[in-house]
N, C-alpha and C positions, 0 to 999 in steps of 0.2 A: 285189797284196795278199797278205800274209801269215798266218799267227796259226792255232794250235791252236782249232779249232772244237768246244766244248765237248760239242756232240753226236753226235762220232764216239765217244764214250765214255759208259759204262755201269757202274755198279757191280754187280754179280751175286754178288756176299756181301760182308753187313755186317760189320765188323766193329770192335775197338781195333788204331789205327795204334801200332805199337810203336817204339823206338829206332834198329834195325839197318838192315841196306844194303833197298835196292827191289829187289826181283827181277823183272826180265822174262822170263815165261817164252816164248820165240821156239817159233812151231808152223809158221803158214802164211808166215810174212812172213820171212824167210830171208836180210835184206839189213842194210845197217847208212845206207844212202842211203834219202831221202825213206820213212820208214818211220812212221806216225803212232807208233804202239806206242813203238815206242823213243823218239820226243823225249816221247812225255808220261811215260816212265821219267825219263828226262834230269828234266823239269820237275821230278817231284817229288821225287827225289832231291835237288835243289837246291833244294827247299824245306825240307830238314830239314837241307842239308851232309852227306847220308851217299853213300856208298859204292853205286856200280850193281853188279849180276850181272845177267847175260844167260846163263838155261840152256837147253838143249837137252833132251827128253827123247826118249831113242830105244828105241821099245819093241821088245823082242824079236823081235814078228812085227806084220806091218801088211797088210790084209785085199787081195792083188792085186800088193804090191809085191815083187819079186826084183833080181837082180843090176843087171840096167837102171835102175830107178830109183834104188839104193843110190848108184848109184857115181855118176850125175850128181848128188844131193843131198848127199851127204859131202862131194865135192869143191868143193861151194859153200858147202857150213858151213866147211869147214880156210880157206876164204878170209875168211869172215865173224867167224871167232878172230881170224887176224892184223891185220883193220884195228878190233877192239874192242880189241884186247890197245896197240896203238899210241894210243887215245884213252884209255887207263889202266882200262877196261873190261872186270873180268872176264868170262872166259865159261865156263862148266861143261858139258860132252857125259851128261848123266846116261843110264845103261844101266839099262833096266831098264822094267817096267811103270809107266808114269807114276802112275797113284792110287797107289805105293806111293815111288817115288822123290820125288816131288815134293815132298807134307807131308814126308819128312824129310829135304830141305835145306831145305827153312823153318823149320824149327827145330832143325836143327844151326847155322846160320850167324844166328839169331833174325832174319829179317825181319823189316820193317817193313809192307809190302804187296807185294802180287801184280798184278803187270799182265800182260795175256795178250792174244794175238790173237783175232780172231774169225774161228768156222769155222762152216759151217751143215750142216755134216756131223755123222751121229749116233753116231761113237765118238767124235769128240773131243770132242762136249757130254759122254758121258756119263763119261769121263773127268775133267772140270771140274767134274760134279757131283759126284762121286769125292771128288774133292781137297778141292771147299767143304766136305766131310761132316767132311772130319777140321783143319781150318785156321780160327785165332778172329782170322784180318789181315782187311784187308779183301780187297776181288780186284775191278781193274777191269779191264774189257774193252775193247777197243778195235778199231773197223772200220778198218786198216789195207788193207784187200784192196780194196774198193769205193769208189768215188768221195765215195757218197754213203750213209751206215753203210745196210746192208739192214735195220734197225727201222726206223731214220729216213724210209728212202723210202716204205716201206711198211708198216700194220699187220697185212698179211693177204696172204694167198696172193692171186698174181695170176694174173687168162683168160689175159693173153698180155702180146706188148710193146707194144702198142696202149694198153692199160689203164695199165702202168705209166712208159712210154714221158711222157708230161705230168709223172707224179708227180717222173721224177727231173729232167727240165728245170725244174720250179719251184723243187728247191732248188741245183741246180749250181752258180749262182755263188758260191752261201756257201760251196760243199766243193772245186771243181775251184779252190783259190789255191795259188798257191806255196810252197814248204816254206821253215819259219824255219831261218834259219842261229841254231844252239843247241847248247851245250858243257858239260861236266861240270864244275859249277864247284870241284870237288876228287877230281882222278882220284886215285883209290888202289885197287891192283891186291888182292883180298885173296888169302891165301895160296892156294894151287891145284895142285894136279896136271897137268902139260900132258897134253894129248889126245894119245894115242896112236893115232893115227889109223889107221896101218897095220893094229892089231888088231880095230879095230874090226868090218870085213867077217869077220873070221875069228870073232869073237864073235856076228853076225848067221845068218851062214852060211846067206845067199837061195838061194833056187833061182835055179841060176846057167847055165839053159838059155836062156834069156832074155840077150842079149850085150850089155851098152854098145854106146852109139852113139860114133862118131869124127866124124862130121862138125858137130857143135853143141857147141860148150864150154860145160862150166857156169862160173857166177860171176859176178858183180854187172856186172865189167870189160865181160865177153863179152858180157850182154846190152845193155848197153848201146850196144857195139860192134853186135848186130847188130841194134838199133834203129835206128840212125844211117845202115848201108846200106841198110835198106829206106827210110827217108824221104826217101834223098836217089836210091836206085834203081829203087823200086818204088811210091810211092806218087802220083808219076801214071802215070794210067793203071787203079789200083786197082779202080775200081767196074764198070769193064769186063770186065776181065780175072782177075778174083779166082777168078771159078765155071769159069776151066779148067781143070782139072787139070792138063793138058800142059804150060802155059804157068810155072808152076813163082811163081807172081805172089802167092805169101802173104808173111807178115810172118818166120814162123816164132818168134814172139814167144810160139806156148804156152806151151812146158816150161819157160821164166824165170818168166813169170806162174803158171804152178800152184804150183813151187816156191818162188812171193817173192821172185824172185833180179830181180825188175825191179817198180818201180809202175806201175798202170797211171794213176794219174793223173800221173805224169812222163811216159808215152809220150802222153797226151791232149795236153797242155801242150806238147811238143816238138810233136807233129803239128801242132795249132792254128799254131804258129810256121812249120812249113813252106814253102817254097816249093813252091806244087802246086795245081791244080785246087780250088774248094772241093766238086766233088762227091764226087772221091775219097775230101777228108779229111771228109766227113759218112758215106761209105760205111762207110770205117773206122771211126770215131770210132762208129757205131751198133752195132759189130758188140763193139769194144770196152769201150761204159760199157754201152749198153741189155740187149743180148740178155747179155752175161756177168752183169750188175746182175738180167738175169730170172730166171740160172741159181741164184743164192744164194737170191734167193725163192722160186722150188719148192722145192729143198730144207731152206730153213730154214723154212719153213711146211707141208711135205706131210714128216709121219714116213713115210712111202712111196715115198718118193721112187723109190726102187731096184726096186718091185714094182706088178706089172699092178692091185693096191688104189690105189695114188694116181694112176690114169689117171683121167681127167672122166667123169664119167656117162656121155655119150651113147656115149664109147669099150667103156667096158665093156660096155653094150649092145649095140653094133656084134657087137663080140666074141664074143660070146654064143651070139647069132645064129647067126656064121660059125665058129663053133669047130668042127663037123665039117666042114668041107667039106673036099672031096678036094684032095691037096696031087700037083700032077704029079711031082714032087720034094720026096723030104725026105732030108736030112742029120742026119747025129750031130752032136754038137759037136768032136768028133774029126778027123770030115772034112773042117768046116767051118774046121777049123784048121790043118791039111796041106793046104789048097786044092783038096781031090778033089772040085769042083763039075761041072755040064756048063760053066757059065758064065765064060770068060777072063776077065771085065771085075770080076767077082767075086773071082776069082782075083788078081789083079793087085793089086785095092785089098787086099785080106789080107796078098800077099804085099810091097804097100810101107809097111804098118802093122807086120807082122813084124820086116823088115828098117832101118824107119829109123825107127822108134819113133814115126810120126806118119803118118797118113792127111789127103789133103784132105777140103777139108770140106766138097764137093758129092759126094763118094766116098762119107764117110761117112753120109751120109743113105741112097743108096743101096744101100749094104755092109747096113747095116741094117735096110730094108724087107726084103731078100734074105732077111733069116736068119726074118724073121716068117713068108716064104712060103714056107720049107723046110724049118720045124721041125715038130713035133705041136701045137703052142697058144703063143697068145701070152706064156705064162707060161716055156714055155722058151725063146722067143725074147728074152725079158728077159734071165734067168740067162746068156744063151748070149753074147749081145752084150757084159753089161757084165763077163760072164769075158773074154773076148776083147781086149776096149778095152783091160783094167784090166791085164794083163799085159803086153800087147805097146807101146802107147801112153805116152810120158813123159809127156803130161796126163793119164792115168787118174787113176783114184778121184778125179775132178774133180767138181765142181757141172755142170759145160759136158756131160761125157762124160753124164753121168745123165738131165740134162735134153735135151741131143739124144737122146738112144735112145728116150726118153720118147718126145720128138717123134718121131719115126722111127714105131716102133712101136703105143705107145698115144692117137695124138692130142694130147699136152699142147701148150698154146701154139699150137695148130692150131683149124681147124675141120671142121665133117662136110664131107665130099664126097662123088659119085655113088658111089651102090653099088655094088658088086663083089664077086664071088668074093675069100673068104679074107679080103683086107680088109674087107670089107663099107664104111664108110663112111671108113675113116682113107687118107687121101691116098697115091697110088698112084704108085710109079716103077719104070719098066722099064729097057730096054736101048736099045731103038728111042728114047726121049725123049733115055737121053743121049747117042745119032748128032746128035739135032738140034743139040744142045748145043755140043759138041767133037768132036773127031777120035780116036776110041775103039781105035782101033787104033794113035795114037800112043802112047797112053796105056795099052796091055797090053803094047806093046814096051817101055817104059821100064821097068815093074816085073813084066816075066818073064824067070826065071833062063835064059841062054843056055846 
């Protein structure tokens, strides 16, 4: 089954639809395959026979992002120019602070409407609310990123994936269908300056201590490609093997999904078709729609996302509590960032989040309790983790990253456990649990510099 699902879209300013081309403004969804945003662009562009634009707005500075993330993102937009530019598709790289770029190519080129992604992140709303202050089109919004649009699943901040977990299985079969084959029924290129891409990073000018990665390409092509090696390499066997770190057994399917540069309801869709265990592909698939589906509702529902105020009550109690207690160890964020801990295994996860722009994700759980029990309070173990994640990690500034450190730290999505020193009731991980786990010295050889 196919067909645009009327409720992954939203109008978020009224307005009068005017004559000119539709502009999609491209944020999170970064791709020109299975993309919701852009076929309901398509649609209504072909409801008036006008003219598409697909712009880009790239702001001068973006809160955690440097040279790492620049150069795998550009390099997935210059690909997502050339397959629009071939479907007669213009595309625009606007420079500059979006609330001021934005409105005026909407009315330099007089749009007709504004179709945008949906983020549940709180620059980009405020951003969009920016834009509606000064624009009389209308502006719809569309859940391209989530299976199932995050209003639609839910109207309120959810306890956990328990809670929400039911909500998005009642409506999955209306949203997890196939994407319609759909085409511009009059490409016409409008006039355009091509992207000069080379200048771009010179115009940016990231903090460039932070190095690209070589071993993950970006672009639409590439994730798809490395979707295909893990379904046919790694995902039996998945549900077993996922929480080792050593064993190297993830998908590596983040930094496409935070960038857009893959859907995940195309990777649900190909999974489901697999050849493979059905436990694997429920492991997956849970880790994939649920807990990523939980990560957009904290944060589009807790404006706090980011700080020790949108932890749960009982957390911050917990907290409270335990805020003096004596710390055997504490670190700076300094040290904690040059790896000068007593702890290898601490060391090790830093030092392969450093180096390849991606931590596992039973690492990351415990990289993160770490930093709670060696800072001065929970409040700088927040600041300290999501500086850390957000520079060195190609998913940072992610809903995932925010909402795991959450978890990590303040209890979100979690429940009280026995009490304890420092943490007092928020779920406890050491060193000796993860001996029981994996082979922890395989795994300080792997990501310690020889």
């Amino acid at each position: 089954m196919t067909g645009f699902n009327k409720h992954r879209i939203r109008e978020i300013k009224a307005g009068k639809q005017q004559r000119g081309p539709v502009v999609y403004w491209m944020t999170r969804d970064q791709r020109v395959d299975d993309n919701w945003s852009l076929i309901h662009a398509i649609q209504k562009a072909n409801e008036t026979n006008s003219p598409l634009v697909v712009i880009y707005a790239l702001a001068p500075t973006y809160p955690g992002a440097n040279l790492r993330h620049y150069d795998f993102m550009l390099k997935g937009l210059q690909n997502t120019e050339k397959v629009l530019t071939n479907k007669g598709i213009t595309f625009h790289l606007l420079m500059g602070n979006p609330p001021e770029t934005i409105p005026n190519f909407l009315k330099e080129v007089e749009a007709s409407v504004l179709v945008s992604d949906f983020t549940p992140l709180s620059i980009n709303r405020e951003w969009k609310q920016s834009v509606n202050e000064q624009i009389s089109i209308p502006h719809l919004e569309v859940d391209a990123h989530n299976i199932t649009p995050c209003w639609y699943a839910s109207p309120k901040l959810e306890f956990g994936a328990y809670t929400l977990r039911p909500k998005i299985r009642k409506h999955l079969s209306a949203f997890l269908t196939d994407f319609p084959e759909i085409s511009l029924k009059t490409p016409k290129l409008l006039t355009n300056k091509p992207t000069h891409w080379h200048n771009t990073l010179n115009w940016l000018n990231p903090f460039s201590h932070v190095k690209p990665i070589k071993w993950l390409n970006p672009g639409e092509n590439e994730a798809t490609e490395t979707l295909r090696n893990f379904l046919n390499q790694k995902l039996t066997g998945y549900a077993t093997k996922r929480n080792d770190p050593t064993l190297k057994w993830q998908s590596d399917l983040s930094a496409y999904l935070h960038f857009g540069q893959i859907s995940a309801q195309r990777i649900a869709i190909e999974t489901m078709k697999a050849n493979a265990p059905q436990e694997d592909k429920q492991a997956f698939l849970e880790e994939l729609i649920v807990r990523r589906e939980l990560a957009d509702n904290y944060c589009y529902y807790n404006p706090s996302y980011s700080r020790f105020s949108g932890f749960p009550d009982w957390a911050k109690q917990t907290h409270k509590i335990h805020r003096f207690d004596v710390r055997e160890y504490l670190y700076t964020p300094q040290e904690l960032e040059h790896v000068k801990t007593h702890d290898p295994l601490w060391n090790a996860a830093q030092t392969e989040m450093a180096t390849t722009g991606k931590m596992h994700g039973y690492m990351r759980m415990y990289w993160a309790k770490k930093i709670l029990e060696w800072t001065t309070c929970p409040e700088e173990a927040m600041r300290t983790a999501i500086y850390l994640n957000d520079k060195y990690s190609l998913d940072g500034r992610d809903p995932n990253g925010y909402a795991g450190i959450a978890w990590s730290i303040g209890g979100v999505h979690d429940r009280a456990w026995p009490e304890r020193p420092i943490f007092g009731k928020i779920r406890y991980m050491n060193y000796e649990g993860c001996k029981r786990k994996f082979d922890v010295d395989e795994y300080i050889a792997q990501h310690t510099h020889k």
